[in-house]
N, C-alpha and C positions, 0 to 999 in steps of 0.2 A: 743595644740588642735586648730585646725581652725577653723578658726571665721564664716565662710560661706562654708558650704558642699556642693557637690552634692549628688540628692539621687539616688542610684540604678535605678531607672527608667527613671529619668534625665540621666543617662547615656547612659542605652539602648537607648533609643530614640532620644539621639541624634546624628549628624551626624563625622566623622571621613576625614579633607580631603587630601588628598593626591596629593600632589602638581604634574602640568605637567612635572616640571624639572626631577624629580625623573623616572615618565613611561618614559617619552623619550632618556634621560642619562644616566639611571642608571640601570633599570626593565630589558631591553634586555640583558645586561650583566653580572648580577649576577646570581649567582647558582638561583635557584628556593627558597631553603630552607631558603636563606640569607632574600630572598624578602620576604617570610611569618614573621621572626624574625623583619626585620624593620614597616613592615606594624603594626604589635602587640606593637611592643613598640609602634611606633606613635599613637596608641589605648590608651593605658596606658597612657602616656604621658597629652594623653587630658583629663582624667579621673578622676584629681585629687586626693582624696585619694579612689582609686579603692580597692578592697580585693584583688585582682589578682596582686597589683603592687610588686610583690615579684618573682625570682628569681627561687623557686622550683616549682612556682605555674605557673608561663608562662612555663617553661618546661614540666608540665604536660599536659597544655591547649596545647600545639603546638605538643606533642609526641616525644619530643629533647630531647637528653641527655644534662645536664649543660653545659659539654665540647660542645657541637654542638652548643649551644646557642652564648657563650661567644667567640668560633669562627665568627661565624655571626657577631657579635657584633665588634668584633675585625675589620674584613673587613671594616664595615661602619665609624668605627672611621678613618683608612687608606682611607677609599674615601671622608672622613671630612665631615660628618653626621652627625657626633656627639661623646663627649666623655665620657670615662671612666676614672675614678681615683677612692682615696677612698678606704678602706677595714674596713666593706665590703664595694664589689664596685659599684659607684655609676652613670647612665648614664645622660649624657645632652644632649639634641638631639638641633643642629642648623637647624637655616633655611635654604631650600639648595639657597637661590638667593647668602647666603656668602659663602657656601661650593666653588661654582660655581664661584663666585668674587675671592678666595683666594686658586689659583691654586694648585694641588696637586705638591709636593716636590719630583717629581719625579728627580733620579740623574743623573747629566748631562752627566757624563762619561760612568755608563752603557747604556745609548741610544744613544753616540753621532757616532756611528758608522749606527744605524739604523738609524738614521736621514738623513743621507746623503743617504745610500743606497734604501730607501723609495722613498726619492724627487728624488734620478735619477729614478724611475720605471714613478711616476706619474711627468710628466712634470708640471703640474700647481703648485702655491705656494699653500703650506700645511701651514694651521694655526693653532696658537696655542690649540682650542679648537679640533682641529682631533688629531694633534701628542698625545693631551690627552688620545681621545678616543680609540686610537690605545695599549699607555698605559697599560689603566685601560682591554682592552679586552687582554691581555697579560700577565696579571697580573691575570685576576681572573680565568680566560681559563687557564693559566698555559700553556701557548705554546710559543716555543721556538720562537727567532725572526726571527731566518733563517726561522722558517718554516712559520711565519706567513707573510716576505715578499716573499714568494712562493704563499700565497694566496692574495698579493696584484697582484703577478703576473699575476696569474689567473683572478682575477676579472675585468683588463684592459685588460688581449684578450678578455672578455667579452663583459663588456660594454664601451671598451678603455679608454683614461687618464681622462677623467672628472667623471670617477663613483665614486660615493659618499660614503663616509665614511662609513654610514651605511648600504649600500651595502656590504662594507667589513669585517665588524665588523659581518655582521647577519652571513654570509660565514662562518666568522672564528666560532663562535660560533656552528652552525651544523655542523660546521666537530668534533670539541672540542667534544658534545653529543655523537658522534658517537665515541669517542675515541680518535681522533687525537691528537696530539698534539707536535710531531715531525716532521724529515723535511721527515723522511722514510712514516710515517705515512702519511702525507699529500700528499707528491707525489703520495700513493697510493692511496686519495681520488680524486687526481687528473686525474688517467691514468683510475680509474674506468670511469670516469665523460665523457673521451674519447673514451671512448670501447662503452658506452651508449649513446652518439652523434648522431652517425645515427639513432638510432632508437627513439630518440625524435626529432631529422630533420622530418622521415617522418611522425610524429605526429602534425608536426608545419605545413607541406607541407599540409597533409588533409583538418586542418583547413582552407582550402585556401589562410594561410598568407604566407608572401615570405621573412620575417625576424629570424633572425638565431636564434637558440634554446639557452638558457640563464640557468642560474644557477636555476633560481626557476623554469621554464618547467622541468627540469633533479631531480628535487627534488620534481613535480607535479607525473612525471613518477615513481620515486621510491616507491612514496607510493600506485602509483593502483595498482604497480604488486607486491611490496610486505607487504603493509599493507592490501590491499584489495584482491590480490589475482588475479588481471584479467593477463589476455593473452595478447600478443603483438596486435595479429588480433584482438582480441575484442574490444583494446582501438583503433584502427584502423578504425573497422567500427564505432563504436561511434562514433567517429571524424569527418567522411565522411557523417552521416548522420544528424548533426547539420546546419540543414539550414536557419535559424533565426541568425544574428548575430554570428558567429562561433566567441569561443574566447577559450584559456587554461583554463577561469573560469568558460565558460558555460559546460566544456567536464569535468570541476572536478565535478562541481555541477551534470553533469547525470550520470555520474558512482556512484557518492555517492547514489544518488538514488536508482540505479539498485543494489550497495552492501546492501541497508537497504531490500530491495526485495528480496535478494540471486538470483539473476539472473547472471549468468557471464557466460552463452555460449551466442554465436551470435543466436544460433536457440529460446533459450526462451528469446534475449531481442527482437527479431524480433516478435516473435510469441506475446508478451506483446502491444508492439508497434502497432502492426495490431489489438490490441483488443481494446486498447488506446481509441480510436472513444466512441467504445460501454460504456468502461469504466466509460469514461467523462460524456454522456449522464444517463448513472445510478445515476451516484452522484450529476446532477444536479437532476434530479427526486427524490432521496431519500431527500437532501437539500429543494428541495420546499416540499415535502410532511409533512419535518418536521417542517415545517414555515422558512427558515433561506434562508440566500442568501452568496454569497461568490463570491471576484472578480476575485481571486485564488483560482483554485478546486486541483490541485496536494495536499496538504498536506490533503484534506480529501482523495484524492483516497489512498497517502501513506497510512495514518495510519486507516484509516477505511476502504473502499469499498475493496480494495484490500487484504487484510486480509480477509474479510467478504470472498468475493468470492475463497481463497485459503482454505477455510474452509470447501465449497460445497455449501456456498450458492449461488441460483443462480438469478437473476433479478425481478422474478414476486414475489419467496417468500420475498426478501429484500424489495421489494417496501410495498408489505401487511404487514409486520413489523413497518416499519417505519410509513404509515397510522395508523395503531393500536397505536403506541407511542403516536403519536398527541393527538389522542382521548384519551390517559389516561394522556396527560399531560408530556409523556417526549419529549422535543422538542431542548436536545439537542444531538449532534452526540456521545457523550462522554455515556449519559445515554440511547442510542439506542445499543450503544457496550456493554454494562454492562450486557443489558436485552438478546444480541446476547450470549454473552457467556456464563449463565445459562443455555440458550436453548440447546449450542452447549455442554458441559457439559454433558449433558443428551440425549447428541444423538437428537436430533430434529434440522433439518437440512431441510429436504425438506418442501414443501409449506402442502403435505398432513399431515405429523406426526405433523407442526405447528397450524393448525386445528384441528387438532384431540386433541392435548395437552389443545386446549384454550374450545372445548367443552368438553371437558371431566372435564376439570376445572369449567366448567358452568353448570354442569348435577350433577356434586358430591355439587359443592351446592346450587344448585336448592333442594337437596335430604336433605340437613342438614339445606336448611330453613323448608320444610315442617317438620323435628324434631322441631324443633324450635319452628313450630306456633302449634304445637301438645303439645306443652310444654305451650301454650301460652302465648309465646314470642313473638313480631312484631318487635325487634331491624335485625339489619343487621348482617350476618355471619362474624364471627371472625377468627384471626389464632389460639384461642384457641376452638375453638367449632374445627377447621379442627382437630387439634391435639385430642382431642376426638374421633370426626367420624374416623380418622383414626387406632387408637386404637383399638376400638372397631370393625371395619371390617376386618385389615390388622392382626392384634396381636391376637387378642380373634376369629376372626372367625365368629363374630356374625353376623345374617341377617338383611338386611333394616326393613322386615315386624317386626323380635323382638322388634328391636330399637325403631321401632314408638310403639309399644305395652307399652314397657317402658314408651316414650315420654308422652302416655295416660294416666300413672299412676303418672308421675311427674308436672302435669299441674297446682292441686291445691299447691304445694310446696312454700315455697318463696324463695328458692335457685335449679327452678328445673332442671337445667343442671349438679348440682351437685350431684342432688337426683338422677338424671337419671344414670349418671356415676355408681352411687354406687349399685344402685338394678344393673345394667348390672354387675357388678366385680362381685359381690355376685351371678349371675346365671354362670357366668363362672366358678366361684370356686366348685358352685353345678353340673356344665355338665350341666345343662341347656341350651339348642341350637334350641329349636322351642318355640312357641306362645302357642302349647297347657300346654305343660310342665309348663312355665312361671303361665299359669293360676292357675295348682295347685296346687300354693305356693301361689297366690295373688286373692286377694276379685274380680269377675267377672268386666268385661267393664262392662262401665254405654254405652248407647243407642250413647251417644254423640262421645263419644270414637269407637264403632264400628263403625257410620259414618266418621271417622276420616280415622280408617284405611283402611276403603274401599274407599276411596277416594285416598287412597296413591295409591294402587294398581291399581284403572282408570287411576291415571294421571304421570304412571312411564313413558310412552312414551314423549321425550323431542325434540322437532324439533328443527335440523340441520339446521346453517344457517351459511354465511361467512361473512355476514354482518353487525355485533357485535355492540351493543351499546356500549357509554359512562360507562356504571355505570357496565356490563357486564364484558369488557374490566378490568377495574378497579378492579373488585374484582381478578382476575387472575391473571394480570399483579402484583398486588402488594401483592400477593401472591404467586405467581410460584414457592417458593423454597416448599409451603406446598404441592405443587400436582407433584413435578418431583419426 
């Protein structure tokens, strides 16, 4: 037993690190699943006696079969990461500055054919850490060397004889993704790459630049048209109308936009564009009105304003939303969306039905406080008193003038919203559905009580206004699910 543990929470919290040799040498060229398996042992590793440091139980945690593991495993001992021995077996993970110090044993006779035919393509001297990297991406890609000095080929008409290792290595590995890994294969990622040349030329030409279209434009191009979907002309005008620093990464950045928007004809990103102005101007108003400021307004128009208005809403009801937030305290754009989509839920959309929702919220209980002080109660209305009032109106059918009638007879009680609940169940179970009826079952109004309810009946009339208080606001807003 060890003399000094870690606990469980000392674990958790503390940090796991991951050296840069590894992301830069090793991360680009292994499988995906390899890098999850080393990153977890490295976990383990520092963990001490973790519960997890077992075998069936990282296979769990990660969703590997044993065999997927112990392949994993296998690879990293062959890149000299670290070894296995032992049974059962057991891993030691090295530091990589000596994996990296004590060159892999690759054989000399199966490469010394690509060595030569390599250095003839690339004039410059190849040193020993590339002929490595060329290697190890051959090795874990699993691609033949004829084909992969076809993509050394390819990467010097490119970028000619000084393109960098990792230029070629990244090459070989998205073609590998996609399949390749032959010299058939390759050639045909090849001759695609030239079929699709002019039409990332004139992608590069719009930009206004006047240098030749390169492996990642042709792999910029593949994913708008076929991860995202856009037309040849669309990514065309796009391109053409980047007038700020035109670049391949401001034209990926605005189509990624327009694909989060579903926008991909020319006629609605023009038509977006042209409203763009009005746009910007809303979400700076909606941002001040809800106290906040921003030095970059795109990611609110992205994920809020523009939403907002694909929804129906339109400028003067957004503005009087977000004014009402302020006023009850929600002041940020996250909880002005939250309150947006309730509304929009329930169909309230325009500036009039938004009005009418928050008076109609302010009138039903303005009605269940005069219950309340009929009850003589002075506290503030509740979401359990709505859940009552609504009961009692929506479910049972009963009338305001009953309820107060009740409310008159529950006043001296010391539970009398509970008392009231229950004489109203009880006249619904009897059909009881007017004042008179109610009477005679129950001892007449005292004189105090018939001012009560004639006073409800004077003051049913409730004045409309737009311009809502604090405490108003509040009872509604934080309420709205009990009146939609």
């Amino acid at each position: 037993m060890a003399f000094i543990k870690q606990s469980s929470d000392f674990i958790e919290n503390s940090k796991t690190e991951i050296d840069n040799i590894f992301i830069n040498d090793y991360l680009p060229y292994a499988p995906s699943d390899f890098v999850k398996v080393y990153i977890y042992v490295t976990y383990i590793s520092n963990s001490g006696e973790s519960p997890d440091n077992d075998l069936d139980k990282i296979c769990k945690i990660l969703n590997m079969s044993e065999l997927d593991v112990m392949t994993a495993l296998q690879y990293w001992e062959n890149q000299g990461l670290l070894k296995m021995y032992g049974d059962p077996v057991q891993v030691v993970l090295y530091p990589l500055k000596n994996a990296i110090s004590n060159d892999h044993k690759w054989s000399k006779s199966k490469y010394e054919e690509f060595n030569l035919m390599i250095q003839d393509i690339i004039k410059r001297q190849i040193m020993p850490n590339e002929f490595d990297a060329y290697y190890t991406a051959m090795e874990s890609l699993n691609i033949e060397q004829a084909a992969f000095l076809l993509i050394v080929k390819f990467c010097t008409m490119q970028k000619g004889e000084n393109v960098g290792y990792k230029y070629i290595t990244t090459v070989a590995k998205n073609w590998a993704d996609e399949g390749a890994h032959t010299v058939e294969e390759i050639d045909k990622k090849m001759k695609e790459f030239e079929m699709s040349l002019d039409k990332v030329s004139e992608v590069i030409k719009a930009l206004k630049s006047k240098r030749k279209a390169t492996f990642e434009d042709r792999q910029f191009y593949k994913k708008w048209t076929e991860e995202l979907g856009f037309k040849h002309e669309v990514i065309l005008f796009v391109a053409k109308n980047i007038k700020v620093n035109p670049s391949i990464y401001r034209l990926d950045a605005k189509l990624l936009n327009y694909y989060e928007l579903k926008l991909y004809d020319i006629k609605e990103i023009t038509g977006f564009e042209a409203e763009r102005e009005s746009v910007l101007s809303l979400a700076k108003a909606v941002t001040r009105a809800l106290g906040l400021y921003y030095d970059n307004l795109d990611p609110v128009i992205t994920n809020y304003v523009q939403p907002w208005l694909a929804k129906g809403y339109d400028e003067t009801t957004l503005l009087a939303i977000a004014n009402d937030c302020f006023k009850n305290s929600i002041r940020t754009l996250e909880g002005m969306n939250n309150h947006i989509n309730k509304l929009y839920a329930h169909g309230i959309v325009s500036l009039e039905s938004y009005n009418q929702q928050i008076e109609s919220g302010i009138k039903t209980d303005n009605i269940i406080k005069e219950i309340l002080n009929a009850c003589g109660l002075t506290r503030n209305v509740t979401s359990w008193d709505r859940d009552f009032y609504r009961t009692w109106t929506y479910s049972w059918n009963l009338s305001d003038e009953l309820i107060m009638y009740g409310a008159s007879l529950a006043k001296d009680k010391a539970q009398p919203m509970q008392y009231l609940n229950k004489i109203l169940s009880d006249w619904k179970e009897k059909g009881i559905d007017t004042v008179d009826k109610a009477k005679e079952q129950t001892t007449p109004l005292t004189e105090q009580a018939k001012k009560t309810s004639n006073a409800k009946s004077k003051n049913s009339a409730i004045i409309h206004q737009r311009d809502y208080t604090k405490e108003e606001l509040q009872n509604v807003f934080s309420n709205i699910e009990d009146w939609l």
